[in-house]
N, C-alpha and C positions, 0 to 999 in steps of 0.2 A: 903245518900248512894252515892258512887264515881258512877263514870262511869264504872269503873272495874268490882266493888261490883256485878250494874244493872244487867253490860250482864254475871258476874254467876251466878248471881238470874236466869237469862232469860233462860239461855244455862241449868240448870238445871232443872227448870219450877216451881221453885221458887214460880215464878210471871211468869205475862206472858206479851205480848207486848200492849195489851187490860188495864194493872191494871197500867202498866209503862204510857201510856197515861192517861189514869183521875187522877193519882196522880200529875200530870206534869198542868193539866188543874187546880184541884185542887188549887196548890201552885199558881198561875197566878190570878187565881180567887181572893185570899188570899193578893197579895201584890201589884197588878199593880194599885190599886189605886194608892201607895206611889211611887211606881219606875218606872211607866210608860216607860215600855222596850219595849212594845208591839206597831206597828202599824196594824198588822191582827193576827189574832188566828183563823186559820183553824182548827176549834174542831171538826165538821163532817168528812171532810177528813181524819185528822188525826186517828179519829176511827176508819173509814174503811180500814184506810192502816192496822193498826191494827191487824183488822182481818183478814184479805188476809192472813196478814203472820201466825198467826194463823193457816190458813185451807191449805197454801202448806206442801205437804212432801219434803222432800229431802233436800240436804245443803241449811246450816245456813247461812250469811254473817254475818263477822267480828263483825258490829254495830247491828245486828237481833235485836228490840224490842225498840234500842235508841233514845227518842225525843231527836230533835235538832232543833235548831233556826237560820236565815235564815238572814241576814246583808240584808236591803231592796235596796242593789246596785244590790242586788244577782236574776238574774230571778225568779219562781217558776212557774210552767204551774198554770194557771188557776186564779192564785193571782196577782195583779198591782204590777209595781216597780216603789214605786214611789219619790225614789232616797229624799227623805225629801225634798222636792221640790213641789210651785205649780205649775209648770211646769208639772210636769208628773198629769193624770189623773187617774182615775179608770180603764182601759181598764189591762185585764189579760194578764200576757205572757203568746204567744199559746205555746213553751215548756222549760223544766227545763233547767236552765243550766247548763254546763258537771260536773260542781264540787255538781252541786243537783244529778243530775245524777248518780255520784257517791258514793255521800249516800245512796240512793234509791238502788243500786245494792249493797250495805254492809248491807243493812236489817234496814236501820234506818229508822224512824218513821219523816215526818214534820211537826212540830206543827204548825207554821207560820212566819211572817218574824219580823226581830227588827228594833227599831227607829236607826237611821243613823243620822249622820250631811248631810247636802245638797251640793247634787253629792259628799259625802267623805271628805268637806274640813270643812271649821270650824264654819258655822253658828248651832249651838244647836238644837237639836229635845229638847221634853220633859222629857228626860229621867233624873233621877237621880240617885246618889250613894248610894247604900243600906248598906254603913257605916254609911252615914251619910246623910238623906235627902235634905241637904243644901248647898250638896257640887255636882261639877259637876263630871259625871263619866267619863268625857275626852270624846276624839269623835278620829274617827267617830263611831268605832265601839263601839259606845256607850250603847245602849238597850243589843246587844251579852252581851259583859261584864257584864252589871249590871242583867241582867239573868242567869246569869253560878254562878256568884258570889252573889246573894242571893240563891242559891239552888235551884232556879226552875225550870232548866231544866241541863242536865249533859253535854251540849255540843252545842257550837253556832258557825256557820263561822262568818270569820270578813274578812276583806280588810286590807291591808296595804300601803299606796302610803308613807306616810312620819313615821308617829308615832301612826296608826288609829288606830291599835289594842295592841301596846304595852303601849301603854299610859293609857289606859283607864284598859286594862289589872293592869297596876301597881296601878291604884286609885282606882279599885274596889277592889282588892283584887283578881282576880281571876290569874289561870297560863293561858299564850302565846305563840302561836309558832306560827313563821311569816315562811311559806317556806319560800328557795331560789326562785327568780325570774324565772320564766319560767319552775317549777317546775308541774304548776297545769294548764290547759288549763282557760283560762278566759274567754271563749267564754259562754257568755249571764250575763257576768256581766259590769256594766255599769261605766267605767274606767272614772279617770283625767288625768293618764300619761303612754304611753306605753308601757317604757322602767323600770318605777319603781312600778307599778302594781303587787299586789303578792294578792295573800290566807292566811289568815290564819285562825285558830280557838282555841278556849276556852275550857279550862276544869277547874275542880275545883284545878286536880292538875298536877306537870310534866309528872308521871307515865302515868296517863291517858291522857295527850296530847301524849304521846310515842304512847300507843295501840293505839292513833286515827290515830298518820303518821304511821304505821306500815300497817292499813286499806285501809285507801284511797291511799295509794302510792300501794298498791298492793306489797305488801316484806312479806316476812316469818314475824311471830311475834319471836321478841325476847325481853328479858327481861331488862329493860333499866340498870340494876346491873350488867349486865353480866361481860362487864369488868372494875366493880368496884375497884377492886384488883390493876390497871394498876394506877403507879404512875400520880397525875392531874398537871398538868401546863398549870397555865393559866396567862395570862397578866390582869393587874389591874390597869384600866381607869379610873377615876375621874370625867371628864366629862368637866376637865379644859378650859376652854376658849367658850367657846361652851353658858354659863348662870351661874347663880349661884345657885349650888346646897345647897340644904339646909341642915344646920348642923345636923341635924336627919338624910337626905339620907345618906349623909358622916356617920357616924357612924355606919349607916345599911352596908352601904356597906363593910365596914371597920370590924366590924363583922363576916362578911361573909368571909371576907378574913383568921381572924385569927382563924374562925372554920377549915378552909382549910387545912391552913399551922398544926392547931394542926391534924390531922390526919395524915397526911405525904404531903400534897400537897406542890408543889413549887409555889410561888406566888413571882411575880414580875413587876416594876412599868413599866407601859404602858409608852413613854416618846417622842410619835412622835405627839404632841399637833398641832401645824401648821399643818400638813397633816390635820387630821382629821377636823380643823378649814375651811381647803380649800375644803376639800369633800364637807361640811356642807352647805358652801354657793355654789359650784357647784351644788348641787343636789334641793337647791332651784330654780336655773338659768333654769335645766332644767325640774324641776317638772312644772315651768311660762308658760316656750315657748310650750310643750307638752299638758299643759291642754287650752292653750286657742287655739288649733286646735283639741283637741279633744272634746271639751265644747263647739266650735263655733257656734253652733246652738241655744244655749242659750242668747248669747250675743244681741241675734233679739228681745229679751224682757227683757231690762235692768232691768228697774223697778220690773219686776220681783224677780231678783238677791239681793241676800245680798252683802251689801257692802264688803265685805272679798273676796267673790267668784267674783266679778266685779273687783275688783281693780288685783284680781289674773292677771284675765282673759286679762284685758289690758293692765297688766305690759307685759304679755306673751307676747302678740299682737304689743306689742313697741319692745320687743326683736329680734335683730339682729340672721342671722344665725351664723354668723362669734361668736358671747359670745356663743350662744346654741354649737355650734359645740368646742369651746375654753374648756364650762364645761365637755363636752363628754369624751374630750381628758385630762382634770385634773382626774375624774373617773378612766378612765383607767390607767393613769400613777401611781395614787395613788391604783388601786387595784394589780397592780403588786408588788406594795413596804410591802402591807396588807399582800400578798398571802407569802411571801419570810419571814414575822414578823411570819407570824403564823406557819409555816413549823416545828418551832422548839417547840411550842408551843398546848395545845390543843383549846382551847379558849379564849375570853377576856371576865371580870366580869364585869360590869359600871353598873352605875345608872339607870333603866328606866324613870325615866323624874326626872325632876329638885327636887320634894316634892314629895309631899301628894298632894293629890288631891284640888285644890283651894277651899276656900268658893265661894259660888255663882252660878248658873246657867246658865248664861250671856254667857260663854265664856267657852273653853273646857282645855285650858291647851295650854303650848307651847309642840311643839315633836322635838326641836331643839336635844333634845342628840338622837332621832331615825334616822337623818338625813344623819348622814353619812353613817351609815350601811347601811344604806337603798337603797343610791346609789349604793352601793356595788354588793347589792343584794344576802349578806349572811344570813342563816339563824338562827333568834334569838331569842330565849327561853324566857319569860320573868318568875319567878323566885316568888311566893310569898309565906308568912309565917311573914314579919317584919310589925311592926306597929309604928307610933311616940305616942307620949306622949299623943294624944287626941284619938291614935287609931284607928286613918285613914292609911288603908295600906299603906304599901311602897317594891315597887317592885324593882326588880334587873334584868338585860339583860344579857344572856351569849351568846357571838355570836362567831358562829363557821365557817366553812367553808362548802360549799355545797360538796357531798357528805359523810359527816363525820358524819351526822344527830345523828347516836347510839353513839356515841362516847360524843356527847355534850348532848344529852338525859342523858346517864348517867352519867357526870360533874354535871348535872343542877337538878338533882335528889339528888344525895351527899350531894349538896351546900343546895335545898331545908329541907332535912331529919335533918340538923345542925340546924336547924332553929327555933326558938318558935313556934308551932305549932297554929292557931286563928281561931278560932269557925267559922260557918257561922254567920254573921251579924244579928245584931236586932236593927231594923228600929229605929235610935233614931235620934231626932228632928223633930217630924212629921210636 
């Protein structure tokens, strides 16, 4: 059942927010052997919240009765954050923070929180891809993903600093929306960089990521078809220079493109490759120098640290103001030259990451094609429905301009609906 489905099950009384949770506890029960998304499952709490909403009268919130899952960057009163790190201990946060907060007053239910990579960046929790148990689900927001995308729960927050949740989004198989930056308060969530820090979160598909920003942003709902009818033009990315995408992405994408163009859409080649190349490594320059003063406290117990997250740490730490303050100013020169590309245009389609999801566990995936958007700080739909040849999803990114959100909601809905339709996942390679 979508996320939609749930809350007209809910809203009708269907079900209620009591049988939406043991169903959700159920499936958890059922697969986290294999996919290990979980690091707590508040199954009591989550009861009780439950019933509360049960026994109040009066308005509903948006999410009334929907388990969600909880990116362990993410506070939650009472639960550890313990950021995939031994660094952080047991000790609860004393309260939610404002984006739990925000669920909690839309009527959502929290299950418990997901595995993360450590502090966000790329050392691996234990979590895996419920396409394929052998394969990594990308990071950080790893556990989210791969719980939206086997079915177990209808709805996860995730992070974004580079590629966290579109990446893992494209290898699990499930849909992504990364706000725009500065969209969501991130206050009691446990950042790498300040400036490219965002929200996002998981559903099974676009439609229901729509009803969820429609929620949390607090806007009218509206139907993400609405102006379906409105000729689409969007520019089409490759992802050129950036890595090498794989001859399946490229065909996925390429697909997509001529689903477009067969309904009336205008499709045209993206062709400002060097920009995008110089964003890509700015937005590395500055994610360096930002996380190792915002991480500093960590660097007091090296040994601690994965080599990924150290070496991050005191590339940053070597970095000059004069490069950080150099890539500030390549962002913004290049977001004026984006903003003037897009004007005439609705979106751009690209690849969300290079493949399919890698074999292996080791290691989470590059998010080199999230990077420049990322700098940007537009917001980007990630897109699923395609599989390659072994069946491992392959996601697609459509990124639009911040306040245009409905607009690219329903591009991203279009492009999904063209699409071969794929089942939820059965766990094969146990």
């Amino acid at each position: 059942m979508s996320l939609r489905e749930l809350s007209a099950a809910l809203r009708t009384g269907e079900t209620t927010p009591s049988s939406a949770v043991e169903i959700a506890l159920a499936c958890i029960a059922e697969t986290e052997a294999d996919i290990r998304a979980w690091v707590h499952v508040d199954a009591e709490a989550a009861r009780a919240a439950a019933r509360e909403l049960e026994l109040v009268d009066g308005p509903r919130g948006p999410l009334w009765g929907i388990p969600v899952g909880i990116k362990d960057l993410i506070d939650v009163s009472g639960l550890p954050t313990r950021c995939g790190s031994s660094l952080r201990g047991a000790e609860p946060a004393q309260d939610d923070a404002d984006c739990v907060r925000l669920l909690r007053e839309a009527g959502a239910v929290i299950i418990g929180k997901t595995v993360t990579t450590e502090f966000g960046y790329f050392k691996p929790g234990p979590t895996r891809n419920p396409a394929n148990l052998q394969h990594t689900p990308g990071g950080s927001s790893s556990g989210s993903a791969a719980a939206v995308a086997a079915g177990v729960i209808p709805l996860a927050l995730g992070t974004q600093t580079a590629g966290s949740l579109t990446r893992p989004a494209s290898f699990c198989g499930a849909a992504g929306f990364v706000a725009p930056i500065g969209t969501f308060s991130l206050h009691g969530v446990t950042g790498l960089s300040h400036s490219l820090d965002t929200l996002g979160f998981l559903a099974h598909s676009v439609a229901d990521l729509h009803f969820v920003w429609n929620a949390l942003a607090k806007r009218p709902g509206r139907d993400s078809g609405s102006d379906s009818d409105k000729p689409t033009r969007v520019l089409l990315w490759n992802g050129s220079g950036l890595g090498d995408v794989s001859t399946e992405m490229a065909c996925a994408l390429e697909q997509a493109a001529t689903n477009l163009g067969s309904t009336g859409g205008h499709v045209t080649e993206w062709s400002e490759h060097d920009l995008i190349k110089q964003l890509a490594e700015a937005h590395a320059d500055v994610m360096a120098y930002e996380a190792a003063r915002e991480r500093a406290a960590e660097l007091d117990r090296p040994e601690e640290l994965s080599g990924q997250l150290r070496e991050l740490l005191t590339t940053g730490l070597r970095m000059t103001e004069k490069k950080y303050e150099a890539a500030l100013q390549t962002v913004a020169s290049s977001r004026r030259i984006v903003l003037a590309l897009l004007d005439s245009v609705d979106a751009v389609l690209g690849p969300a990451a290079l493949g399919a999801a890698p074999a292996g566990i080791e290691a989470t995936g590059s998010p080199v094609l999230s990077r420049p958007w990322q700098a940007l700080g537009f917001p980007v739909i990630t897109i699923p429905g395609l599989r390659d040849a072994d069946r491992m999803p392959l996601g697609l990114q459509l990124i639009g301009l911040p306040g245009r959100e409905d607009r690219l909601f329903s591009i991203a809905t279009k492009i999904e609906s063209s699409l071969t339709p794929t089942p939820l996942p059965t766990f094969s390679n146990r």
